[in-house]
C-alpha positions as CSV (number, residue, x, y, z in Angstrom):
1,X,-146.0,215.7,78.4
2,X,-143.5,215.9,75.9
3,X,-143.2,220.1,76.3
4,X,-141.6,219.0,79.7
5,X,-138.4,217.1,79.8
6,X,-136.4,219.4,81.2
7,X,-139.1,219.4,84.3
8,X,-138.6,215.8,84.4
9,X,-135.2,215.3,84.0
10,X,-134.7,217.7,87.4
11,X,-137.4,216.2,88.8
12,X,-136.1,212.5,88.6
13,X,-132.0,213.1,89.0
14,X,-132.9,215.5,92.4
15,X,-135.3,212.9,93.8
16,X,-132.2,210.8,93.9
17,X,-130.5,213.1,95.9
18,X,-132.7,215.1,98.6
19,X,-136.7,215.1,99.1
20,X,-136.0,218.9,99.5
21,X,-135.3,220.0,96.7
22,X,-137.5,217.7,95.1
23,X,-140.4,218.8,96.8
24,X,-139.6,222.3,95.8
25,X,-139.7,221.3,92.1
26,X,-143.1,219.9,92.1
27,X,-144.3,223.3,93.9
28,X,-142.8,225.3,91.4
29,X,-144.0,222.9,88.5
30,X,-147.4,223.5,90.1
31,X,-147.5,226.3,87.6
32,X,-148.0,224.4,84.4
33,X,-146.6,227.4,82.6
34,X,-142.9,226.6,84.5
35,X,-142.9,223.4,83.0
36,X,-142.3,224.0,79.6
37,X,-138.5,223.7,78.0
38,X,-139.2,226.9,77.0
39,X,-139.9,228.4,80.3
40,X,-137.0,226.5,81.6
41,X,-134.3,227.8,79.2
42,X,-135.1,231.5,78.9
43,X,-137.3,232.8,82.0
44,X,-135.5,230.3,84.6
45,X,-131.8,231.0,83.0
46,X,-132.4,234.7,83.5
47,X,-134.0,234.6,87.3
48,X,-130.6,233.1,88.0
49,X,-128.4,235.3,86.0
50,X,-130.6,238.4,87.7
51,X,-130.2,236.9,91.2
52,X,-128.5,239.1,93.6
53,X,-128.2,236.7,96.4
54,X,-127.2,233.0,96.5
55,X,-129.6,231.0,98.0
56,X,-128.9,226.9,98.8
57,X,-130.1,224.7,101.6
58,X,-127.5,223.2,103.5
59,X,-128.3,219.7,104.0
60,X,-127.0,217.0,106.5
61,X,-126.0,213.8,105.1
62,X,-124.8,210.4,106.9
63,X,-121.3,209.4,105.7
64,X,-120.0,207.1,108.0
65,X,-120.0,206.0,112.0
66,X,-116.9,206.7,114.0
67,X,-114.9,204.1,116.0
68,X,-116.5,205.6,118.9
69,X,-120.0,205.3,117.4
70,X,-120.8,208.5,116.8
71,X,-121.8,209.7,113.4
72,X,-119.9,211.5,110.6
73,X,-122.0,213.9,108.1
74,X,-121.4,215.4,104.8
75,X,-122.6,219.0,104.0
76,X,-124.8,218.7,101.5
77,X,-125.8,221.9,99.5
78,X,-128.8,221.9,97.4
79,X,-130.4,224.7,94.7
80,X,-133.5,226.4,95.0
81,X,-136.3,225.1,92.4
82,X,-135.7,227.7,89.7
83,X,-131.6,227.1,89.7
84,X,-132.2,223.4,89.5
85,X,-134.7,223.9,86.5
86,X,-131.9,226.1,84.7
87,X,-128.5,224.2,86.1
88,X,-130.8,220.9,83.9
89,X,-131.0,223.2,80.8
90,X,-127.4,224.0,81.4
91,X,-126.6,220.5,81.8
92,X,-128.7,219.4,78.8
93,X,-127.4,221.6,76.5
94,X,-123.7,220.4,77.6
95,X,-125.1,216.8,76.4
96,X,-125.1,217.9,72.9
97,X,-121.4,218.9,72.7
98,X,-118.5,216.3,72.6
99,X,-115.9,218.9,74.5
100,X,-118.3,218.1,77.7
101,X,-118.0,214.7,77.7
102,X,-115.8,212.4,79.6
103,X,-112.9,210.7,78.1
104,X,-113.7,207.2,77.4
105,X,-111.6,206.0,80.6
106,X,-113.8,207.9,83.0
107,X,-116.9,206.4,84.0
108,X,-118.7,209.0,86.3
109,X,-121.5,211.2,85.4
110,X,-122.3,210.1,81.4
111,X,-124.5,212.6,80.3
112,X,-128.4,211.0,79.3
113,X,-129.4,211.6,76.0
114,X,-130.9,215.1,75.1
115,X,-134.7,213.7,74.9
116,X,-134.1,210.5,78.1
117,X,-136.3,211.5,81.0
118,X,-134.2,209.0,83.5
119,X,-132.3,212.5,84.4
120,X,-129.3,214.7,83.6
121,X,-126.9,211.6,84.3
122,X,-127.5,207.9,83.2
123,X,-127.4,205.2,86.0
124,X,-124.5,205.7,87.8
125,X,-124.0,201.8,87.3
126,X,-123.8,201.9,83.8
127,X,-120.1,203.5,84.6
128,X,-119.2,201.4,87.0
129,X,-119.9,198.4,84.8
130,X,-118.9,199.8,81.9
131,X,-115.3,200.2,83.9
132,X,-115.4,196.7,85.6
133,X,-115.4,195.4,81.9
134,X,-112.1,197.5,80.7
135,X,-110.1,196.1,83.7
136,X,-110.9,193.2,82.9
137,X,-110.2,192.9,79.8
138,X,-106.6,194.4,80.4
139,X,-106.0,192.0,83.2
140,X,-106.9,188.9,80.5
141,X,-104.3,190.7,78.6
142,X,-101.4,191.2,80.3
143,X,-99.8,188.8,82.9
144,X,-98.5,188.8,86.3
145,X,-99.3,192.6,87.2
146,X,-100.4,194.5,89.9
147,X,-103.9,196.6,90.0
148,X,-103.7,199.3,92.3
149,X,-107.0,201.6,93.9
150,X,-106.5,204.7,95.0
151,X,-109.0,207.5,95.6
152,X,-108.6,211.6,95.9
153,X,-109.1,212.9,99.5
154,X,-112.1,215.2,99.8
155,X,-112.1,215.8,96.1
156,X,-115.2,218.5,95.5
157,X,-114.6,220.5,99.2
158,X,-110.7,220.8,97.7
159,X,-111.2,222.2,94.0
160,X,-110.3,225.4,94.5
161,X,-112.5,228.4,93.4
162,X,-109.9,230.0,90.5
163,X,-109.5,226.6,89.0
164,X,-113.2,226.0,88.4
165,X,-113.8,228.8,86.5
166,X,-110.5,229.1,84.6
167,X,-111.3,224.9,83.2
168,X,-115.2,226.6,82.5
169,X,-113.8,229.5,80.7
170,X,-111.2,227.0,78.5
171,X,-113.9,224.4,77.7
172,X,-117.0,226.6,76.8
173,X,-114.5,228.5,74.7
174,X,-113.9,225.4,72.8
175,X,-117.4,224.8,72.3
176,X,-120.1,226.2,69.9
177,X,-122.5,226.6,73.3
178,X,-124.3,230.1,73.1
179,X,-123.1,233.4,75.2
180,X,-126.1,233.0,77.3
181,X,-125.1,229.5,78.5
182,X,-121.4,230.4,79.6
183,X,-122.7,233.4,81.4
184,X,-124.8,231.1,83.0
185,X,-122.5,228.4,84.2
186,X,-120.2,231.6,85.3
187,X,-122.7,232.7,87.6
188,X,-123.3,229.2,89.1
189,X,-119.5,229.3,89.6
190,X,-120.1,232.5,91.3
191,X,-122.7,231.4,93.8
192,X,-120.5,228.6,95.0
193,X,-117.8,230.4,95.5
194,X,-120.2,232.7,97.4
195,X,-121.3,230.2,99.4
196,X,-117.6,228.7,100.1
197,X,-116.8,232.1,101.8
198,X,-119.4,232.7,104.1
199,X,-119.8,228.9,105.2
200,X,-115.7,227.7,105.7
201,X,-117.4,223.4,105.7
202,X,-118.6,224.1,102.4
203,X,-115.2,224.0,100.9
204,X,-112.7,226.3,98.6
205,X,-114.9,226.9,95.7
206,X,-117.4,223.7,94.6
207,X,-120.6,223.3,96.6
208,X,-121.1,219.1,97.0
209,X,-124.6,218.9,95.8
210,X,-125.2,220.3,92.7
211,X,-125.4,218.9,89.5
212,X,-123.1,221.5,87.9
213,X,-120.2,220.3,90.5
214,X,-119.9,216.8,88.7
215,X,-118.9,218.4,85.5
216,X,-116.6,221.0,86.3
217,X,-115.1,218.0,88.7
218,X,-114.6,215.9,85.1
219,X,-113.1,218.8,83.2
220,X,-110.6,220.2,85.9
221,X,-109.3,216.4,85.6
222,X,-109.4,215.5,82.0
223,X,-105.9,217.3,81.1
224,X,-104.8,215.0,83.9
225,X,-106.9,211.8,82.5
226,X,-105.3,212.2,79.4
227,X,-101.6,212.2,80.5
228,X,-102.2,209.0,83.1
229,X,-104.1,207.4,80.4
230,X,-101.2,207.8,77.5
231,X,-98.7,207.3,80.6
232,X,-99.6,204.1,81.4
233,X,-100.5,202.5,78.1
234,X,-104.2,202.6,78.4
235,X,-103.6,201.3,81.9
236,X,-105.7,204.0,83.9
237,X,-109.7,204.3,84.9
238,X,-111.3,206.9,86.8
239,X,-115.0,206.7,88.3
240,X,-115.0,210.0,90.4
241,X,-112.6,210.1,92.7
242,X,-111.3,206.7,92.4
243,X,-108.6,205.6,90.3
244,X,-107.1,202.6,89.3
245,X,-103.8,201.6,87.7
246,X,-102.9,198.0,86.3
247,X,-98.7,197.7,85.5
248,X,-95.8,196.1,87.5
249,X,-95.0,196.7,90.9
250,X,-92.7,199.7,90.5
251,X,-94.7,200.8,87.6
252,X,-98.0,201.3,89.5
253,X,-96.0,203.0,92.6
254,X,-94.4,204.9,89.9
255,X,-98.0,206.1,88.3
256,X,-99.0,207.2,91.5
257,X,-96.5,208.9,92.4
258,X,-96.5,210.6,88.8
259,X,-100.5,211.2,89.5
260,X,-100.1,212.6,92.7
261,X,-97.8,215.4,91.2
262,X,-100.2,216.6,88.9
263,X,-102.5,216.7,91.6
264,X,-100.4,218.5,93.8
265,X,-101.0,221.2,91.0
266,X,-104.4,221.8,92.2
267,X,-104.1,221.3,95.4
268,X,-105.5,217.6,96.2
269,X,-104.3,214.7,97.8
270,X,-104.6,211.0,97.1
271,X,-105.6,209.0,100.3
272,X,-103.2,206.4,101.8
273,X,-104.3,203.4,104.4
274,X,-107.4,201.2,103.4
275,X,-109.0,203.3,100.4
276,X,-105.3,203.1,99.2
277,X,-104.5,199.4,98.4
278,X,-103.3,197.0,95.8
279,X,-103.6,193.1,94.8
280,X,-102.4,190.4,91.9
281,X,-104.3,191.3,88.5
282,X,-105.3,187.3,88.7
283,X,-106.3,187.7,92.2
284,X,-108.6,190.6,90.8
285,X,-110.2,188.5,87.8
286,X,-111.5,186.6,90.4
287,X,-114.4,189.5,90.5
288,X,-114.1,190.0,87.0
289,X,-118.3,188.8,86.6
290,X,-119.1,190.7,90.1
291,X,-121.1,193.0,87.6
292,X,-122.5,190.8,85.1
293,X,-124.8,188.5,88.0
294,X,-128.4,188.4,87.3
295,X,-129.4,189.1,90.8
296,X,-131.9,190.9,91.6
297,X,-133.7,190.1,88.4
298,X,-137.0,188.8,90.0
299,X,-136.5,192.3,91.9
300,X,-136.8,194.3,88.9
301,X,-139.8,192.5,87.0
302,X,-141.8,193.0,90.7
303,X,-140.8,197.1,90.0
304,X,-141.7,197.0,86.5
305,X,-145.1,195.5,86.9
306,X,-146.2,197.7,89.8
307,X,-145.8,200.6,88.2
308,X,-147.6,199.0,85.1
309,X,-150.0,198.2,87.1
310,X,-150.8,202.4,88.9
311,X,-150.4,203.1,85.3
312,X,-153.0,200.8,83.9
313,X,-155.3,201.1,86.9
314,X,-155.1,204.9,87.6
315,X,-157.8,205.0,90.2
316,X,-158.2,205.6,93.5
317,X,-160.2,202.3,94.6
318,X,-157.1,200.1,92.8
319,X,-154.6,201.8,94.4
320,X,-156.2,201.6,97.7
321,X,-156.6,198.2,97.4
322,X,-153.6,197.1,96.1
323,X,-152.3,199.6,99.5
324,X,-154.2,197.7,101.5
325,X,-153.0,193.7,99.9
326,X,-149.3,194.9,100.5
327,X,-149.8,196.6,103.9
328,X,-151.2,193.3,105.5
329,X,-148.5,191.4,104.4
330,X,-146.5,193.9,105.5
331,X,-144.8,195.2,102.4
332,X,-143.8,198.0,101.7
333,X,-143.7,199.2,98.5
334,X,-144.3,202.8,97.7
335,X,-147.5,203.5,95.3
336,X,-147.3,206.5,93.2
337,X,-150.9,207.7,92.4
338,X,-150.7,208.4,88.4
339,X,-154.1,208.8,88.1
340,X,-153.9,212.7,87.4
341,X,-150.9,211.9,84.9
342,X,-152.9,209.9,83.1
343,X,-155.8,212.1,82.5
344,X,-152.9,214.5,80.5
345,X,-152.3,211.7,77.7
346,X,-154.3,209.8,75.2
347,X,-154.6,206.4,76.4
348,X,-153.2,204.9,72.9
349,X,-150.2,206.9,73.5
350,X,-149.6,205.7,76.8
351,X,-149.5,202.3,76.1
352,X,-146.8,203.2,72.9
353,X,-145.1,205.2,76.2
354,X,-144.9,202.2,78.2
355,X,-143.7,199.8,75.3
356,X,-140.7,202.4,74.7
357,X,-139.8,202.5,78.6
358,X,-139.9,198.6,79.3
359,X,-139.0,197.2,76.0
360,X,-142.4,195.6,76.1
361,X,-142.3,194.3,72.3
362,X,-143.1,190.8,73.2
363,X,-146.2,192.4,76.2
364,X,-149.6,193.2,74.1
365,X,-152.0,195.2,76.0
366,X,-154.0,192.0,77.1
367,X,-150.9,191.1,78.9
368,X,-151.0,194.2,81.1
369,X,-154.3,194.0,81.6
370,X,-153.8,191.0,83.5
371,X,-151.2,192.3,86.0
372,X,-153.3,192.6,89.0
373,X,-153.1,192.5,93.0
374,X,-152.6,188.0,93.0
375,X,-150.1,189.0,90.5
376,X,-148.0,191.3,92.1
377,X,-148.4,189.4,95.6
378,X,-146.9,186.5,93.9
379,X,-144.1,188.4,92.2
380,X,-143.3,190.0,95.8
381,X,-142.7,186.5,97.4
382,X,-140.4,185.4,93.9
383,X,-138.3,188.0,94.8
384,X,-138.3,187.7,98.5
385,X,-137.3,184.2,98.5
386,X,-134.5,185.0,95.5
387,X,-132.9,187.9,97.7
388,X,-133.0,186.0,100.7
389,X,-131.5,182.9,99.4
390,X,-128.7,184.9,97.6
391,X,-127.9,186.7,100.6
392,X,-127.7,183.6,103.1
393,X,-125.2,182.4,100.8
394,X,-123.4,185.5,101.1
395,X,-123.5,185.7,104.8
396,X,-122.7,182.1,105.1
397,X,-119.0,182.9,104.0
398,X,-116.1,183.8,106.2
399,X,-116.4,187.8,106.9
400,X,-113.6,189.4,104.5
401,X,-110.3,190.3,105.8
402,X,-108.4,192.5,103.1
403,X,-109.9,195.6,101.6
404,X,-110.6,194.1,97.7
405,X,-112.4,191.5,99.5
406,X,-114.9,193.8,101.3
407,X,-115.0,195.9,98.6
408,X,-116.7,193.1,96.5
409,X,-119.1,192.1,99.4
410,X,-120.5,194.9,100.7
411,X,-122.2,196.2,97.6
412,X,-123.8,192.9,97.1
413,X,-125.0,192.9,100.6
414,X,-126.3,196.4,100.4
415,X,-128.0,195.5,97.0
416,X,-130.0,192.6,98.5
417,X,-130.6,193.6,101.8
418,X,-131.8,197.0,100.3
419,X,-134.6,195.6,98.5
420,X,-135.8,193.3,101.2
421,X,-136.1,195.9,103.3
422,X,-139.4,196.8,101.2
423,X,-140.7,192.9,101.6
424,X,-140.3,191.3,104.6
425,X,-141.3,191.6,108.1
426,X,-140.3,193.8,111.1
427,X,-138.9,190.7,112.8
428,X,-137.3,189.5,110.0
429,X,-135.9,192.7,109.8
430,X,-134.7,192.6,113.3
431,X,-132.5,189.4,112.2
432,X,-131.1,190.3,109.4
433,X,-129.8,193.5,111.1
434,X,-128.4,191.3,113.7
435,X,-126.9,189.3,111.0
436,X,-125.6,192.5,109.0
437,X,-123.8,193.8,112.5
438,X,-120.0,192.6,111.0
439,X,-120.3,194.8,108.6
440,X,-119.8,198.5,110.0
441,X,-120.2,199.8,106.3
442,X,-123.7,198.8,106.5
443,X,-124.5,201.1,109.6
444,X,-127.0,202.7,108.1
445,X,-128.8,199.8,106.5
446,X,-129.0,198.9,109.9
447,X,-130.1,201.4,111.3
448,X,-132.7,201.7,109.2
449,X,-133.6,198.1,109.3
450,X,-134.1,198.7,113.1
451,X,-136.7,202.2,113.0
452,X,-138.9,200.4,110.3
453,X,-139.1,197.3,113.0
454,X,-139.6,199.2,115.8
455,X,-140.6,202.8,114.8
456,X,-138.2,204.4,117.0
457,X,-136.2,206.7,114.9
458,X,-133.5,207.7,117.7
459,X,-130.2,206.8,115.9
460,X,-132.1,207.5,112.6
461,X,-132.5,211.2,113.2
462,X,-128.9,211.5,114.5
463,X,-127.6,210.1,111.2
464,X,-129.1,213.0,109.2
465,X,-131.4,213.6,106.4
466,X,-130.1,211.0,104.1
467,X,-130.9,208.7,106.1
468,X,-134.3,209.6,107.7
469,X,-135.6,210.0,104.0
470,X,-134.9,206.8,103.4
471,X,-136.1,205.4,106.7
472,X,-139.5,207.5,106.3
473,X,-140.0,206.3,103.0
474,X,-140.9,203.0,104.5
475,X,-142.1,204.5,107.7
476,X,-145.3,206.7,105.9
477,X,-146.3,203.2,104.4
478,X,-148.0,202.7,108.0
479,X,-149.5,205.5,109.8
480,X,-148.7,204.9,113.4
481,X,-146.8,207.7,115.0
482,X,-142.7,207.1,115.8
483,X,-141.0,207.4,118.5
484,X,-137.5,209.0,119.6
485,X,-135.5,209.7,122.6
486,X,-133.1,212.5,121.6
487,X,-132.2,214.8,125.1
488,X,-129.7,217.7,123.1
489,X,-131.8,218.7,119.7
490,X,-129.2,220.4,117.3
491,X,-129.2,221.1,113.6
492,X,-129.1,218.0,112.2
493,X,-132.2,216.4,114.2
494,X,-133.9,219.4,113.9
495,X,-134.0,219.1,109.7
496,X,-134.6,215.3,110.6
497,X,-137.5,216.2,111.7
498,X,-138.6,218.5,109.0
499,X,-138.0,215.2,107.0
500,X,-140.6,213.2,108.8
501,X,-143.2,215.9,108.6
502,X,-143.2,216.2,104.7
503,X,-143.4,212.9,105.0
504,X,-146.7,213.3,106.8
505,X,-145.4,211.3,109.7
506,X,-146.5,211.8,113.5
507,X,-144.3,212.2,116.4
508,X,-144.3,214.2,119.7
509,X,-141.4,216.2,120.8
510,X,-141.1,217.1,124.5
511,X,-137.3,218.4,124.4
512,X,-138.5,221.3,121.7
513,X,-136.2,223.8,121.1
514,X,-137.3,226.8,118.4
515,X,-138.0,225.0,115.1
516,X,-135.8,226.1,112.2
517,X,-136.9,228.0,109.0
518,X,-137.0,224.5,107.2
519,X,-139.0,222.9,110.4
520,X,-141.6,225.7,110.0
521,X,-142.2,225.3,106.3
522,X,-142.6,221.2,107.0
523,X,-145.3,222.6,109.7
524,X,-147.1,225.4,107.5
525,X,-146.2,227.4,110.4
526,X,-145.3,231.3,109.8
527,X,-146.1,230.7,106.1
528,X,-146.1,235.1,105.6
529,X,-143.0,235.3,107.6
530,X,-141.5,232.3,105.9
531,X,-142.1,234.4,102.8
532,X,-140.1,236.9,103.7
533,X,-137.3,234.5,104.9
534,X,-133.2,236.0,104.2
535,X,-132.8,232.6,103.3
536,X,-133.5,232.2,99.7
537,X,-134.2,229.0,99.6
538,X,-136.6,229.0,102.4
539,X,-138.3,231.9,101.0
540,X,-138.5,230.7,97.1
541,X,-140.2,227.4,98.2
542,X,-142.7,229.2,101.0
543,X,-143.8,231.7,98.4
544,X,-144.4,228.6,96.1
545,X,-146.2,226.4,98.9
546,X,-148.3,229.3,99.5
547,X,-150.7,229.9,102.3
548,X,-152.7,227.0,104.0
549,X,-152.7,223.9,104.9
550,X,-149.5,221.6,103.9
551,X,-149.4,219.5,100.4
552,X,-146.2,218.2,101.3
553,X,-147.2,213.8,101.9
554,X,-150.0,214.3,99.4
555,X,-147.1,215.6,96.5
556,X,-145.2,212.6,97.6
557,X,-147.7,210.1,97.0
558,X,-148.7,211.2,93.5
559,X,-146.6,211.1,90.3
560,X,-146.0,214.3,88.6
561,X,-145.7,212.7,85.4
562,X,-146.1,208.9,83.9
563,X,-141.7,209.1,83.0
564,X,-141.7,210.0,86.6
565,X,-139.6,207.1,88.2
566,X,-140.7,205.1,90.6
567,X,-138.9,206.5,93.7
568,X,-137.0,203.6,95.6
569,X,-135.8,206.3,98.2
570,X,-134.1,204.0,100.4
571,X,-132.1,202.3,97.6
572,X,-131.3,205.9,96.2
573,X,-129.7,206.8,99.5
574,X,-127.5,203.5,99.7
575,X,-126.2,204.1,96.7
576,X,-125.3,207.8,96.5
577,X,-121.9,208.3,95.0
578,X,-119.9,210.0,98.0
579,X,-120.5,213.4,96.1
580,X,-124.5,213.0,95.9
């Protein structure tokens, strides 16, 4: 609907993040009213600025395994509904002015155009290619040098409170952005901070989560982007927290040292040991194309036609059939039912809709019409046999020794063996996990890999909710019940297990221990009480749930709007920036 973008915009950039918050979006734009810009910008805005009490679900997600194989989370913290709907209006309106926007030798979090439904950020590999490009091109330029990577050491938990606000204040004060707007982004500051003092994990003053973090992040370092980039000649790119320099020997040591001074300003730290490492400017052309490879390309036209295809054929027997073609061939591809999108646009309009979103000049509408079940069947065993031959080449080559090397491999690894996951069979799965097991960087690949073969989701609930998304995702695509074998239950499989029932998936718990808040919501259990929850999360999304039976599988499975994307859950998790 084109009164909605705003809705959409949240809808599509949280999805990426948490099915949480997601979920308590589409309750909340249940109420057709709430999904108006209009709604969005003034009575959303002003519940926040009105709101007495901060109110964020904390949120387990997998960062890494230990040596000794246990499992490292990130604290997560995620807005209710009716902040994320007004942090997007916040966000959009920051779009429009050029103060906002990063320097052209930062590549994280480019704002989407005003009117692009994709979300509040573009792909974040638009930045990264954008970057691999620059360094490039500098390398071709200069000769004999040294490029250098360095990353900041828990970047948003160490932004400190004071500093937030004071680069706010300065930036909207340089801006033409309205009273309302600042106030607005003041009292987000607020809440964080808020948060930060009552929960010591959370950090010194920037919640990890939401959106709002990844711009205050950009404009507390953009005095210090400017000074590295004038210092070293153009010589300096930053994607988040990683930075990298390209000089001579002493001059790169010299940068960094120089860089981590003006850190030591705000209190951050760059890391040293592997994140911190440097190689020959020709030994880093040798990657210089790493971004430029048309893998995955067969990938992408089986993505684009599926979801022609639910759009085209919005009914329940297509869908269920096309369910049923992909579920004995064991594929599992999730099918978004936009049937009751569909019915809310003209059906010229939505073919002009999808011409704009696939740059289908060359398609006429016959040509869509023929995408059907033999169609997509064939397109799934292109790309199979693509991904699988492009990743036996990889995996045929000596495991990489120095940290550039795995740097370059393990995002290609994760990229194919991401998407196969979808399309090929539990004991083809089984293999490849056995063939990923050098590769401790792909643990939870793995991992997930192993609970869609087997349906045990032991190591999969341990690893958090990131991860049992990701693995449910696949899992709900069959309706046999999992199994687990978990003897201490603690926070993090307990909202694990909230995961899997929104996800409408069956298990049986014989070690229970009280369910949490969360748990109970996933259940429809204590829906009154959960009303009157002290947690305002919990209570915003009960109150919008309702009383009665839970909607939580069936929102999943149908699209809230036809610019909805496509939700690839497990490739969303894989490639998370390390600040969600």
């Amino acid at each position: 609907m084109s009164d909605s973008i705003l809705a959409i915009k949240a809808l599509n950039q949280y999805r990426k993040r948490d099915v949480i918050p997601y979920l308590g979006l589409r309750y909340y734009l249940d109420n057709i009213s709430a999904r108006r810009d209009r709604w969005i910008q003034e009575i959303s805005c002003s519940l926040v600025q009105k709101q007495s009490n901060t109110a964020y679900i904390k949120t387990y997600h997998f960062k890494e395994e230990s040596k000794d194989g246990s499992y490292i989370h990130r604290d997560i913290y995620l807005p209710t509904p009716n902040e994320a709907l007004a942090e997007t209006a916040l966000l959009n309106e920051l779009s429009k002015l050029e103060v906002f926007k990063p320097q052209p030798y930062v590549y994280s979090y480019y704002f989407a155009d005003k009117t692009d439904k994709v979300g509040v950020f573009k792909p974040y590999f638009n930045g990264l290619k954008a970057r691999q490009k620059s360094i490039a091109q500098a390398c071709h330029d200069t000769k004999d040098k040294i490029v250098l990577y360095t990353d900041i050491k828990k970047f948003y938990p160490g932004i400190q409170a004071k500093d937030a606000l004071i680069v706010w204040k300065e930036y909207s004060e340089k801006s033409a952005m309205s009273e309302e707007y600042i106030q607005l982004g003041e009292k987000l500051l607020a809440n964080y901070k808020s948060v930060c003092g009552q929960d010591a994990s959370a950090g010194k003053g920037i919640l990890t989560g939401p959106l709002f973090s990844h711009v205050i992040a950009n404009l507390l370092l953009d005095k210090i982007d400017k000074e590295m980039h004038q210092l070293t000649n153009d010589k300096y790119w930053r994607y988040v927290d990683d930075i990298t320099l390209l000089g001579s020997e002493d001059e790169v040591l010299n940068w960094r040292k120089k860089l981590q001074e003006l850190l030591d300003e705000l209190g951050l730290k760059l890391h040293s040991g592997e994140k911190d490492f440097q190689l020959s400017s020709d030994d880093w052309l040798e990657s210089e194309n790493d971004f430029e490879s048309s893998m995955g390309i067969e990938w992408i036209s089986l993505i684009a036609d599926t979801k022609r295809f639910l759009i085209a054929n919005p009914s329940d027997s297509s869908i269920g059939k096309l369910t049923r073609a992909f579920r004995d061939k064991d594929i599992r591809l999730p099918l978004l039912d936009y049937s009751q999108a569909v019915k809310e646009s003209h059906y010229l309009q939505r073919f002009k809709d999808w011409v704009n979103a696939y740059n289908m000049n060359n398609w006429s509408l016959k040509k869509v019409k023929r995408i059907d079940i033999a169609h997509l069947l064939c397109l799934v065993e292109i790309a199979t046999k693509s991904l699988q031959k492009e990743l036996d080449e990889l995996l045929s080559k000596p495991i990489p020794l120095t940290p550039y090397e795995r740097k370059r491999r393990i995002p290609k690894l994760r990229f194919l063996s991401g998407r196969l996951l979808f399309l090929v069979n539990s004991d083809e799965l089984k293999v490849l996990a056995k063939r990923l097991s050098d590769y401790p960087e792909l643990s939870l690949l793995i991992q997930v890999m192993l609970a869609v073969a087997t349906r045990d989701v032991t190591a999969i609930l341990q690893m958090g909710s990131n991860a049992t998304q990701a693995a449910a995702q696949l899992l709900r695509t069959f309706e046999a019940p999992v199994t687990f074998n978990i003897k201490i239950m603690d926070d993090i499989i307990d909202q694990s297990l909230a995961i899997l029932t929104l996800n409408g998936i069956q298990y049986q718990c014989s070690n229970e221990m009280q369910p949490s808040e969360l748990r109970q919501f996933s259940l429809a259990h204590n829906q009154s009480k959960l009303m009157l929850s002290e947690n305002g999360f919990i209570q915003e999304i009960a109150c919008l749930h309702g009383i009665g039976e839970p909607r939580h599988s069936n929102l999943l499975d149908q699209a809230f709007d036809r610019d909805e994307e496509l939700a690839l859950d497990v490739i969303n998790q894989l490639q998370n920036s390390s600040h969600c």
